[in-house]
N, C-alpha and C positions, 0 to 999 in steps of 0.2 A: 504494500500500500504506500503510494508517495506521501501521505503525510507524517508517515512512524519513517518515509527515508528521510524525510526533513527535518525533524523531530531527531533523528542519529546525529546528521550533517551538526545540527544545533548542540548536542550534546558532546560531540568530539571538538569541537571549537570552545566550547566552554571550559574542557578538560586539556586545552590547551595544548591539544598533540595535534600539532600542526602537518606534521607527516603521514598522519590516517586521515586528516581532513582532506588533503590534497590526493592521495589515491583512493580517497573515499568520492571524494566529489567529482573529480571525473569520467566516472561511469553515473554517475547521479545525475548530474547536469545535462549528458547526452542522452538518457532516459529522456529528462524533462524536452531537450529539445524536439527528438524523436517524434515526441506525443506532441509538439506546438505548443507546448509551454513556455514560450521565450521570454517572457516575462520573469517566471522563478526560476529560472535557466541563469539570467543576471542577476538574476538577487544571489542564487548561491555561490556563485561565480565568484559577485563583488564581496559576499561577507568571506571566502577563502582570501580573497587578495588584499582585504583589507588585516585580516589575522596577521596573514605575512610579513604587510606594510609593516605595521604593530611589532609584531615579536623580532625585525632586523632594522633599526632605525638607522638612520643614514649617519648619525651622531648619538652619544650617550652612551648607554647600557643596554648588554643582552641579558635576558632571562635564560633560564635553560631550554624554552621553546624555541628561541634565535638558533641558541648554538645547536640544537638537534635538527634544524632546518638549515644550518650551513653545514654538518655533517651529510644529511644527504642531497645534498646540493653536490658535494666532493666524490661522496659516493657515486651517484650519478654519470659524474664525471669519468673517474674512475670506470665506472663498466664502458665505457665510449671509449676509452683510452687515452682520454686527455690529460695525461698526466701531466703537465704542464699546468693547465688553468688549474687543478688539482689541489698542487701543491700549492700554487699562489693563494688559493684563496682560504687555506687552513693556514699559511704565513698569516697573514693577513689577521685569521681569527685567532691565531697564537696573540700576537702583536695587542691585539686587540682587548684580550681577555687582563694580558699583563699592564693596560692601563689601569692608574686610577681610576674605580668606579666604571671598569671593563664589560663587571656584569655585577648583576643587581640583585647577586645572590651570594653570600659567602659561608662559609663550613666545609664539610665532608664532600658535600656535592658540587663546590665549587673546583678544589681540587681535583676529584676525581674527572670532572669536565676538562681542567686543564691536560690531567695527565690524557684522557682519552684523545683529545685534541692530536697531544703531541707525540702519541701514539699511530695516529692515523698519517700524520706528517712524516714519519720517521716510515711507515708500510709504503707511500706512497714515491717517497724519493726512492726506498730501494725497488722497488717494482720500474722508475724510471733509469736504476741502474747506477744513480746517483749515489753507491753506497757513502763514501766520503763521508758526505752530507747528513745520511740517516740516520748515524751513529749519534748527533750533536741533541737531536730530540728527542729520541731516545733514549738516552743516557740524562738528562733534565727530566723527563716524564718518572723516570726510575727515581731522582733525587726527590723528587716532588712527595712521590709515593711511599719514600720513607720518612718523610714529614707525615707523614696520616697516620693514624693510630690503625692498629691491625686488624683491621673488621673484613669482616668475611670479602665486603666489594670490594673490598681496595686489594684482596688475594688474587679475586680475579683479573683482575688491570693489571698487578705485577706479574702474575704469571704469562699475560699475554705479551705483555714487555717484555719479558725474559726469550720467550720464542720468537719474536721476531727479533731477538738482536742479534740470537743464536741464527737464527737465516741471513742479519745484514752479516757477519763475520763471517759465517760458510763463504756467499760469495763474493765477500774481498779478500779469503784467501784462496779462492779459487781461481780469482784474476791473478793474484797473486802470482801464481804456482803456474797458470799459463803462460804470462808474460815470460817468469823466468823460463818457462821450457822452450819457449823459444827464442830466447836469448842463448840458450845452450844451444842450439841445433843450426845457428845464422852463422853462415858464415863472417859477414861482417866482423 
């Protein structure tokens, strides 16, 4: 029934998870237009766009609905393989977060945003083969997370840190080990 779809759309904007509003509401909306309802077709539309507007202000503070809507923003990216705009734009919300009044939430959950952050920066450079690079947020996302007291979430972000750094040093020492083998083998 589209009024209990409306009535969802209304209640995951409320709940402020901006990333089930938006693959929520795009099968919702093309319903709505399907049937000629162009009219709620824009209303739902604009109250998704206006959420977004809201939770990534052009200046100020993000909430943790910002930063979970520029994570899959990256994400996004990431399965396209734009690793490039990728990584800029989790720069970007590193950079961002480490302002004063970055984000407009602080504790346990702030941290662990940051370390997930720079977690996701550190998968992304070494996926662009940037190992060099991946090691420097990685290795900060790690210090971060031994500033957090040991609660069950913060085990899991460090263990997932711990695995990808363990994959960025396989393959820098795998370039490693290639370079030199063929440094031994050149004539030159």
């Amino acid at each position: 029934d589209l009024g209990n779809m409306g009535l969802a759309l209304d209640f995951i904007l409320e709940a402020e998870d901006l990333v089930s509003a938006i693959n929520y509401g795009r099968p919702y909306t093309r319903i709505l237009e399907l049937l000629g309802l162009m009219g709620e077709a824009r209303r739902a539309t604009e109250q998704v766009q206006q959420a977004t507007r809201q939770a990534i202000p052009q200046e100020g503070s993000l909430g943790h609905p910002g930063v979970q809507l520029l994570w899959n923003q990256a994400d996004h990216l990431v399965d396209a393989g734009e690793l490039a705009p990728a990584s800029t734009l989790l720069r970007q919300l590193v950079d961002r977060m480490n302002t004063q009044g970055g984000l407009n939430y602080i504790g346990l959950e702030a941290d662990l945003d940051r370390a997930r952050t720079l977690l996701r920066l550190g998968r992304v450079l070494r996926l662009a083969h940037r190992y060099d690079a991946a090691t420097a947020p990685l290795r900060r996302a790690l210090e971060l997370l031994d500033e957090v007291e040991p609660e069950a979430s913060a085990q899991k972000e460090r263990a997932e840190l711990h695995a990808e750094m363990a994959e960025t040093l396989i393959a820098i020492v795998t370039v490693a080990l290639t370079l030199a083998a063929a440094v031994a083998v050149s004539p030159w």
